[in-house]
C-alpha positions in Angstrom: 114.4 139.7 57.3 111.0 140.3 58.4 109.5 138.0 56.2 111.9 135.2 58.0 111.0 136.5 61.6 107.2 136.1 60.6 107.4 132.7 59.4 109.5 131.5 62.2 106.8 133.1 64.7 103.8 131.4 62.5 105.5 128.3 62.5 106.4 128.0 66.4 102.5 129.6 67.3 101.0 126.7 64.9 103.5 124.0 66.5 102.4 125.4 69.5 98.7 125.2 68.8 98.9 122.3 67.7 100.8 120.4 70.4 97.9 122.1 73.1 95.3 120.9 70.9 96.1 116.7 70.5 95.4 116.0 74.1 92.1 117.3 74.9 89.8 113.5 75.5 92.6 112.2 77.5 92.3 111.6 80.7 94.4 114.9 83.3 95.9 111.7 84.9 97.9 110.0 82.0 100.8 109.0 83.8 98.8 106.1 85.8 98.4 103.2 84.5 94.2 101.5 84.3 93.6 99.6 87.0 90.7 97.2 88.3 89.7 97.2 91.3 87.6 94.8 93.9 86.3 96.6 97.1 85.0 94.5 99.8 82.1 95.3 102.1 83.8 94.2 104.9 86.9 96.6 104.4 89.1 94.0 102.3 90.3 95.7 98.9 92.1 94.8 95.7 93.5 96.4 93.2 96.1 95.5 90.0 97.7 97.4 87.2 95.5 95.7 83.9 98.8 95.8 82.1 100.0 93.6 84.7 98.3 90.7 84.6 99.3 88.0 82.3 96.2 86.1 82.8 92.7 85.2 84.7 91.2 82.2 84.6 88.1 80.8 86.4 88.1 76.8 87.6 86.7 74.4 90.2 88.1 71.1 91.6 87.7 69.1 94.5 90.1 69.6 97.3 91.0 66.4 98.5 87.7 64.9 97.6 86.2 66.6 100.2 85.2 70.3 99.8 84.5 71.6 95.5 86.5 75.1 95.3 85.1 77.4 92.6 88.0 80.2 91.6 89.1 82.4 89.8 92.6 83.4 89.4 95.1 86.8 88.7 98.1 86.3 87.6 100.0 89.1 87.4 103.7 89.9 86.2 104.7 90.5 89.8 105.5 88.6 92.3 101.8 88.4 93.6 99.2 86.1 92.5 95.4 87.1 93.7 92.5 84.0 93.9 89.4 84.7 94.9 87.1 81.6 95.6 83.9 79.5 97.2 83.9 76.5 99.1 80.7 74.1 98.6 79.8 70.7 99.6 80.0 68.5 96.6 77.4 66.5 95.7 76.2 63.8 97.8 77.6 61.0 95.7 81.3 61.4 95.2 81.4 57.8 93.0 83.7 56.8 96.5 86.2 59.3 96.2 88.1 59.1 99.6 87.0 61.6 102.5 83.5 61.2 101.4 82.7 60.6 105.5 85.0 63.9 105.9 83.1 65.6 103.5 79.5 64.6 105.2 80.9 65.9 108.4 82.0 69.3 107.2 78.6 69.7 105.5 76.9 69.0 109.4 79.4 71.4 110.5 78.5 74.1 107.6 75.1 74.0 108.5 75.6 73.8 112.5 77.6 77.2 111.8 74.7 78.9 109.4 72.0 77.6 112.2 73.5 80.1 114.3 73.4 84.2 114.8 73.3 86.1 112.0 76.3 88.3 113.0 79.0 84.9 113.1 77.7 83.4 109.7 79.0 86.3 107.6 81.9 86.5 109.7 83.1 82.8 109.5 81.7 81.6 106.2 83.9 84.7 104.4 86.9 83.6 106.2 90.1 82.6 104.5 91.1 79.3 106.9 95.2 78.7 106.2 96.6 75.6 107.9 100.7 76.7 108.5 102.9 75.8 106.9 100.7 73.9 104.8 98.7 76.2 103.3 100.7 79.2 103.6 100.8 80.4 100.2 103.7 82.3 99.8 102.7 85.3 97.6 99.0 84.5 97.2 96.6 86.8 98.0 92.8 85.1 98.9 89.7 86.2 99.2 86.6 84.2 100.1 83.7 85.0 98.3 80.3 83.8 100.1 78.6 82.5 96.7 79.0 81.3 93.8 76.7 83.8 91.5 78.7 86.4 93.0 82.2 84.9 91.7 80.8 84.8 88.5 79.6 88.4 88.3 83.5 89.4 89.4 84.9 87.0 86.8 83.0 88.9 84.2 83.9 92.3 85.6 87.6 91.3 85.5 87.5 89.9 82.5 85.8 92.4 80.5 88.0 95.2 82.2 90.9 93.3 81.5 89.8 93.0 77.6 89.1 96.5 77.3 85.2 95.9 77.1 84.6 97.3 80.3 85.3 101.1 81.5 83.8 100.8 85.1 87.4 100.1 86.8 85.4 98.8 90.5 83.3 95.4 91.7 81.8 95.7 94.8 81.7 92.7 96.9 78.5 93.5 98.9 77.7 90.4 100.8 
């Protein structure tokens, strides 16, 4: 009987042991779920479950021959879809795409608004502009990025995070 009892004590201590032991290089937090994460200067923050998203992707097109939109996409398994973009002038020769006159004016207008004070540029350029109901995306959430070099360096974050290359779960938006 005593031999029994021992083994039965041996066996729960080393199942016991054991089962303290297997967890030690996880995280104290296991029940959450990795996230990336964009933080905004201005306040503005994102952030998405990285088992969540089904894709990103990173494009450019010309919106209605007038304005070239650089972006890059998250689209998640939710209802939610997250872009995050830059507006620029196209090129001065469109090849006569319509709105090429449109396009010309918004560029004088572009500049007319960086000509001014410091404090408005930042403030306007950064600006998501909706047009309702037009452009009332339902279920998108925008972000205007002020330049293109910083898109990029968010599309690489996000990608890499999203691959499992990457273990820095924050980009910080700083201009």
């Amino acid at each position: 009987m005593r031999v029994f009892l021992f083994i039965i004590f041996l066996g729960a201590s080393l199942a016991y042991a054991q089962k303290s032991n297997t967890n030690t290089n996880t995280p104290a937090n296991t029940g959450r779920f990795a996230l990336w994460n964009c933080k905004f200067s201005d306040g503005n923050y994102y952030s998405v479950s990285l088992v969540a998203i089904d894709s990103v992707s990173q494009h450019e097109y010309l919106l209605d021959g007038t304005l070239r939109v650089v972006e890059v996409t998250v689209a998640t398994r939710g209802s939610t879809q997250a872009r995050f973009y830059v507006l620029e002038k196209p090129a001065a020769d469109l090849g006569g795409l319509p709105g090429q006159s449109l396009a010309d004016g918004m560029g004088r207008v572009a500049e007319e608004i960086v000509s001014r004070g410091p404090g408005s540029v930042k403030t306007v350029t950064n600006s998501v502009v909706k047009k309702f109901p037009e452009t009332s995306h339902a279920k998108i959430i925008e972000y205007r990025m002020s330049d293109r070099e910083t898109l990029k360096r968010l599309f690489e974050h996000l990608l890499n995070r999203w691959q499992g290359r990457a273990a820095d779960d924050t980009f910080e938006v700083t201009n």
